[in-house]
N, C-alpha and C positions, 0 to 999 in steps of 0.2 A: 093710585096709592103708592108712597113712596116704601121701598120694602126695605126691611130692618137686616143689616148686613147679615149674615150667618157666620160663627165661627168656627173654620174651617177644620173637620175630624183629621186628626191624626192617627195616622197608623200605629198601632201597640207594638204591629211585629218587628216596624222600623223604627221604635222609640226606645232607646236605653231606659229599665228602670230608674224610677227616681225617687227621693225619700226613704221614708223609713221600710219599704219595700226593697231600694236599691242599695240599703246598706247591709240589711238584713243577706239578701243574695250575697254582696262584695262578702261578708261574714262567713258565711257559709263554704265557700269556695277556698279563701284563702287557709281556713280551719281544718279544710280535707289535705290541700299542700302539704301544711306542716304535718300533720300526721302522718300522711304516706312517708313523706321524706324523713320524718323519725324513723319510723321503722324503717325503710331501705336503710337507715345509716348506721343502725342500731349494733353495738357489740355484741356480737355473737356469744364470746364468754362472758358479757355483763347486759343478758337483755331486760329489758323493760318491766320495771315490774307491775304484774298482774294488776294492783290496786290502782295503779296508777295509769293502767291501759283502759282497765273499767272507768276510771273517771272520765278518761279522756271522750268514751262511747258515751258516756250519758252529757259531755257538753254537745257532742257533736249531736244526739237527738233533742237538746234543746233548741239550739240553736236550726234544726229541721221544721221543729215543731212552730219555733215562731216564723219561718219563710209562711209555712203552711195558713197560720193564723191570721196575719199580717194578711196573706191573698183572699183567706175568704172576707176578710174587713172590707177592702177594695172593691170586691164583689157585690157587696149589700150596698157601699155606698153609691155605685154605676147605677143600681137597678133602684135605690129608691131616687136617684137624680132623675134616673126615666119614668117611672111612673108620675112623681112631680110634672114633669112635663105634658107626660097625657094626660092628666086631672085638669091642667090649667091649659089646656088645650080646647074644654068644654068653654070656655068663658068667648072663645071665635062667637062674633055674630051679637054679641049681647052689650047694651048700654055702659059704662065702668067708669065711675068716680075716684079720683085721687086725689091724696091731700098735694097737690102740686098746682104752683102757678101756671104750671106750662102746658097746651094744648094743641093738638095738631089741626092744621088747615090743609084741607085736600082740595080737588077740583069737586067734589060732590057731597062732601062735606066741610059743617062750619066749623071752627072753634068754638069751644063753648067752654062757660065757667059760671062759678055757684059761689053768691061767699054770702057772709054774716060780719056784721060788727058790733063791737062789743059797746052797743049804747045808740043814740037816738043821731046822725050826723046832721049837721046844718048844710054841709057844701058834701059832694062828692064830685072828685077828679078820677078819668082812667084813661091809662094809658097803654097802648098796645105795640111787645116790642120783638125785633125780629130776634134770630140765634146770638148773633154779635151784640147786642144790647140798645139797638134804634131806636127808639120811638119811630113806628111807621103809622098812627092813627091812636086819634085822639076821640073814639065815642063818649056818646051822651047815655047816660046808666042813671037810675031811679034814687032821687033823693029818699033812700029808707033804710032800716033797719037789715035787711039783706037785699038780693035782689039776685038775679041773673041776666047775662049775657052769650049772646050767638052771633058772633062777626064772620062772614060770609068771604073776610078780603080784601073790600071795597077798598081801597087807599084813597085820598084826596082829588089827586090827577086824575080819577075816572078809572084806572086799569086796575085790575086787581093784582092780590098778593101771591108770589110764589107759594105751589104748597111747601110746609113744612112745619118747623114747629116755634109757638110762637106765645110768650108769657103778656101776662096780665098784673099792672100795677092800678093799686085803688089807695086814692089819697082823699080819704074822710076825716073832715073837722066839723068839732061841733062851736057854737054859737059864742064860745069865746078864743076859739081859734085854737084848743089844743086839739091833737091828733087822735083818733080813732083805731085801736088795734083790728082787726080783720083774721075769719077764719075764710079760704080762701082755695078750694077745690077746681079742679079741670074735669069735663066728661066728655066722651068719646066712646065710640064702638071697638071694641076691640076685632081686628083685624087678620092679627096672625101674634102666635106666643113662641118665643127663641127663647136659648138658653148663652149666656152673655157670663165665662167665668164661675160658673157654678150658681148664677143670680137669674131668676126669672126676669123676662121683659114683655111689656104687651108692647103690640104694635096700633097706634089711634092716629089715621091720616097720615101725616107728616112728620110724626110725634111717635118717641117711643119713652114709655114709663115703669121704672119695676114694679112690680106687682108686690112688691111691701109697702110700697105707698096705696096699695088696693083700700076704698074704705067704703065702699058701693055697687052693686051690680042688679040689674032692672035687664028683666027679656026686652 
């Protein structure tokens, strides 16, 4: 199994705020400054006036209140990004269908792929191509209405295919030679689930797929 890189946890305690959390803090801080350094500066026989000292304490609780706000937002968003991840954590171990051309080849598993097209074809062509865009293998697939396939690797020369990950083109024409649209899925075991930029990903052999392209799961 080829395993799906992991992206690497950053430390919170060693990471400068960012966003609207980090300006919200920059706000905050700089708001206390100037206030203290009014009052330090402040003329003794013309100080501050009270109205104007009250306003100042209710921007400075605003501006408290939204540090505070802003954190617990952060906080909901972490813990529903973790749960998402152990929910689709159950999906380990079980069959998964996607709307994607693209399927992974392992040493112990095939590639495999599912389509449909939209009408009756007279010829169908497939073609099978590596990450760079090869044609590495040219199978023979069922003149019909849908069909499936399960390539194992085999290449021409005898040696089989590196695992990894590997799409599927199908060129169906019917009987006066115009072209055949196709719906056109990959299936695989899901193997392991990462979190990829805030984007679920499964892990299928050689192959990894997000899980919004999910549109099937069979024990």
């Amino acid at each position: 199994m080829t395993a799906i890189s992991k992206p690497t946890e950053a430390s919170t305690a060693a990471t400068p705020p960012t966003g609207l959390f980090g300006k919200a803090g920059g706000d905050f801080d700089l708001f206390l400054k100037l206030l203290t350094t009014q009052m330090q500066n402040q003329d003794p026989l013309d100080p501050m006036d009270t109205a104007q000292y009250t306003q100042q304490l209710v921007q400075y609780s605003q501006v408290e209140q939204s540090i505070q706000q802003t954190g617990v937002l952060r906080n909901m968003l972490d813990k529903m990004s973790g749960d998402d991840l152990t929910s689709a954590g159950q999906l380990i171990g079980k069959t998964a269908e996607f709307d994607s051309s693209i399927a992974g080849l392992s040493a112990t598993t095939p590639a495999e792929w599912r389509w449909t097209f939209a009408g009756k074809p007279s010829t169908v062509e497939a073609e099978i191509l590596d990450s760079s865009g090869k044609v590495v293998a040219t199978p023979k697939v069922p003149v019909d209405g849908s069909g499936t396939l399960q390539w194992d690797g085999l290449l021409a020369s005898g040696v089989r295919a590196p695992e990894g990950a590997y799409s599927l083109k199908l060129i169906a024409k019917t009987t006066d030679g115009s072209e055949l649209a196709s719906t056109l899925t990959s299936i695989g075991k899901v193997q392991e689930v990462v979190s990829r930029g805030g984007e679920l990903w499964a892990g299928l052999g050689g192959a990894a797929l997000p899980l919004v392209k999910l549109t099937r799961i069979a024990a």
